[in-house]
C-alpha positions as CSV (number, residue, x, y, z in Angstrom):
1,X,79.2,-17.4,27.2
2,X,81.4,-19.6,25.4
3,X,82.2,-21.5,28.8
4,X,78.8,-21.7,29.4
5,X,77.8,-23.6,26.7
6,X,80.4,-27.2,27.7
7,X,78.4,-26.7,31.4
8,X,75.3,-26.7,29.5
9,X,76.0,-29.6,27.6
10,X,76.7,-31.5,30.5
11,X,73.6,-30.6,32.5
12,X,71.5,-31.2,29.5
13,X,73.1,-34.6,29.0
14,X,72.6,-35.5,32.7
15,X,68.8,-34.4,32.2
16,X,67.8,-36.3,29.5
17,X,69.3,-39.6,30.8
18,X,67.7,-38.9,34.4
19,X,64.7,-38.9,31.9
20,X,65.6,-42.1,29.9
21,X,65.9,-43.6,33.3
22,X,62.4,-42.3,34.8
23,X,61.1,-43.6,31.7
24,X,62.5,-47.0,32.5
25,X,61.0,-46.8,35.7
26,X,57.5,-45.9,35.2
27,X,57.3,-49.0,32.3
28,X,58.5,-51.5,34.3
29,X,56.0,-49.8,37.5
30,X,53.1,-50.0,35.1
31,X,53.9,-53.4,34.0
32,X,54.0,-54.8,37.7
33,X,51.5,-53.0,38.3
34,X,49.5,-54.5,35.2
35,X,50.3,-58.3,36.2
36,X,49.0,-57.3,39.9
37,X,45.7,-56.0,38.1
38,X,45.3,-59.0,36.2
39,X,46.0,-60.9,39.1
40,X,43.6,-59.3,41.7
41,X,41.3,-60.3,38.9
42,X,41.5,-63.5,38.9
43,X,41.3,-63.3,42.2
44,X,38.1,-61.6,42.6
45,X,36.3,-63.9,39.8
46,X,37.9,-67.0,41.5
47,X,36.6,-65.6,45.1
48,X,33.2,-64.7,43.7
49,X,33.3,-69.2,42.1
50,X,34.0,-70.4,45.1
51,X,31.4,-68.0,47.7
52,X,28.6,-69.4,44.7
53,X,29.8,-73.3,45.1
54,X,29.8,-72.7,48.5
55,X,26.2,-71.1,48.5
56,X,25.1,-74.1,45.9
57,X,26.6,-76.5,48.7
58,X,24.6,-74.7,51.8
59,X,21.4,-75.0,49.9
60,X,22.4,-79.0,49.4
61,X,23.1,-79.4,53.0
62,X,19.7,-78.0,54.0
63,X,18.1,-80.1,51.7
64,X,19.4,-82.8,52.7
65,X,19.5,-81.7,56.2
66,X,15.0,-81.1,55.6
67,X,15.2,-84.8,54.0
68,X,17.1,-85.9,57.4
69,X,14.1,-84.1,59.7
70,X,11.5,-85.9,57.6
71,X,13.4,-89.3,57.8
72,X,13.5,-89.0,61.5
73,X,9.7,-88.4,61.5
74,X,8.7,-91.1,59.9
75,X,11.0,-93.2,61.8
76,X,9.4,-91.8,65.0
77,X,6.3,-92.2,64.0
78,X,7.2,-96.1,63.0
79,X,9.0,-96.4,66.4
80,X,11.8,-96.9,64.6
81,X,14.8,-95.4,67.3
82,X,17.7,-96.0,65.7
83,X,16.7,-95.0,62.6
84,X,15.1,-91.5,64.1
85,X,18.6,-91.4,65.9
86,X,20.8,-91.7,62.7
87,X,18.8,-89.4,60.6
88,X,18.9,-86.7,63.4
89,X,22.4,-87.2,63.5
90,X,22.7,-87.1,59.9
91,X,20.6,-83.4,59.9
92,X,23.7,-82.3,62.8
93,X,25.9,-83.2,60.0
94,X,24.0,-81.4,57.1
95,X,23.8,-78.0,59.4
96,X,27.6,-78.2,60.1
97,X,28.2,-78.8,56.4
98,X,25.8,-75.9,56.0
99,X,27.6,-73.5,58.2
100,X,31.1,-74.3,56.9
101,X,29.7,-73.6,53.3
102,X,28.9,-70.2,54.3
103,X,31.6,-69.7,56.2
104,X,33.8,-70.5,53.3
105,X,31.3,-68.0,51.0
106,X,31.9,-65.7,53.6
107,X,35.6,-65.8,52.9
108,X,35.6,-65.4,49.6
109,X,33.3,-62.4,49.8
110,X,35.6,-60.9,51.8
111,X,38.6,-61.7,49.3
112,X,36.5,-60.1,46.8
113,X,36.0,-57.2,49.0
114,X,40.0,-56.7,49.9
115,X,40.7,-57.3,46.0
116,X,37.7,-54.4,45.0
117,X,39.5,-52.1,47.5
118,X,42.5,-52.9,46.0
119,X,41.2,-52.0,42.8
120,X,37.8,-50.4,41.6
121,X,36.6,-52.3,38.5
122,X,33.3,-53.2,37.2
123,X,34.5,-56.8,37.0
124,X,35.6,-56.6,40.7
125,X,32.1,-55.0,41.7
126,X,30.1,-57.6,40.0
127,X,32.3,-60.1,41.7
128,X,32.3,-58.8,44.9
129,X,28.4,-58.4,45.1
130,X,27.8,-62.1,43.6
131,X,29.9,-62.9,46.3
132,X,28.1,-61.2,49.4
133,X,25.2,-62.7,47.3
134,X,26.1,-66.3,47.9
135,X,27.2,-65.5,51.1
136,X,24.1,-64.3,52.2
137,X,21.9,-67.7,50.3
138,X,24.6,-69.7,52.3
139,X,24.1,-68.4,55.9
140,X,20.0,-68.5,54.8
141,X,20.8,-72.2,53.8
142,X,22.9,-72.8,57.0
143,X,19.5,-71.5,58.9
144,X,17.6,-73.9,57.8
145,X,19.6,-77.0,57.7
146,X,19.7,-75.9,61.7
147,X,16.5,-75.5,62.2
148,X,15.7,-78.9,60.4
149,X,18.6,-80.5,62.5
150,X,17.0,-79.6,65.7
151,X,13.6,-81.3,64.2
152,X,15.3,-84.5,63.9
153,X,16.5,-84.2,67.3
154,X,13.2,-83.6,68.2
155,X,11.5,-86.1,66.4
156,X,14.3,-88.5,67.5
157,X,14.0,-87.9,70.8
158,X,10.1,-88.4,71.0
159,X,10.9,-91.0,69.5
160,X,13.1,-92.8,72.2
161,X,10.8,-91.3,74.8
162,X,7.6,-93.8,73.3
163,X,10.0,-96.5,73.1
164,X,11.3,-96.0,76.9
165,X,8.2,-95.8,78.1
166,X,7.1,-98.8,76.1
167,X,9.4,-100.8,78.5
């Protein structure tokens, strides 16, 4: 027993700095693994800012785009070509402004998406749906600065039609 007790020692030794170094381990692990937290965070909220700018932007563009439509109305309706020809193209440009506003709202819903599967938090939930939120109000926007674009073409090219045919 009395030789026992050196082999023992020795095993008991090895085990508790195996454990010293586990220990090590698992506090530098949870530390990365706190930083990543915190920055999938970030991430998310940043992701869920930029899908609502880009929403806020789509809704601008169709305004503007609806403004565009109406501009090339009344500049048809004054035989005013040009005029009806620039505000139609200015519509094009508000529905292509549109659609890469939700496109880019549509990526950052889907950053907030990786970054919720990456982690489950109430933050990232909240993020990620305002996200596909925006996303959504941006594609709606994106709709309707198209639709108002193809009015201005339409107005505008009624409106070159009456002044051919005035010739």
């Amino acid at each position: 027993m009395n030789t026992d007790m050196p082999n023992i020692k020795l095993a008991l030794s090895a085990l508790q700095e195996e454990v010293r170094i586990l220990k090590e381990n698992f506090h530098s692990l949870n530390s990365k693994y706190t930083e990543n937290l915190i920055s999938l965070k970030q991430l998310t909220l940043t992701s869920s800012e930029a899908a609502t700018r880009a929403a806020n932007a789509a809704e601008r563009a169709a305004k503007s785009a609806s403004f565009c439509a109406e501009t090339a109305k009344l500049a048809a309706n004054s035989d005013i070509v040009l005029a009806a020809e620039n505000a139609a193209q200015a519509a094009n440009e508000s529905a292509e402004a549109a659609m890469e506003a939700a496109a880019a709202a549509a990526a950052a819903a889907a950053a907030a998406a990786i970054s919720l599967a990456q982690h489950a938090e109430d933050a990232c939930t909240q993020a990620s749906a305002t996200a596909a939120y925006a996303t959504q109000m941006a594609t709606e926007s994106a709709a309707h600065a198209i639709k108002m674009s193809q009015a201005a073409t339409e107005f505008a090219r009624r409106a070159r039609e009456r002044n051919d045919s005035k010739k």
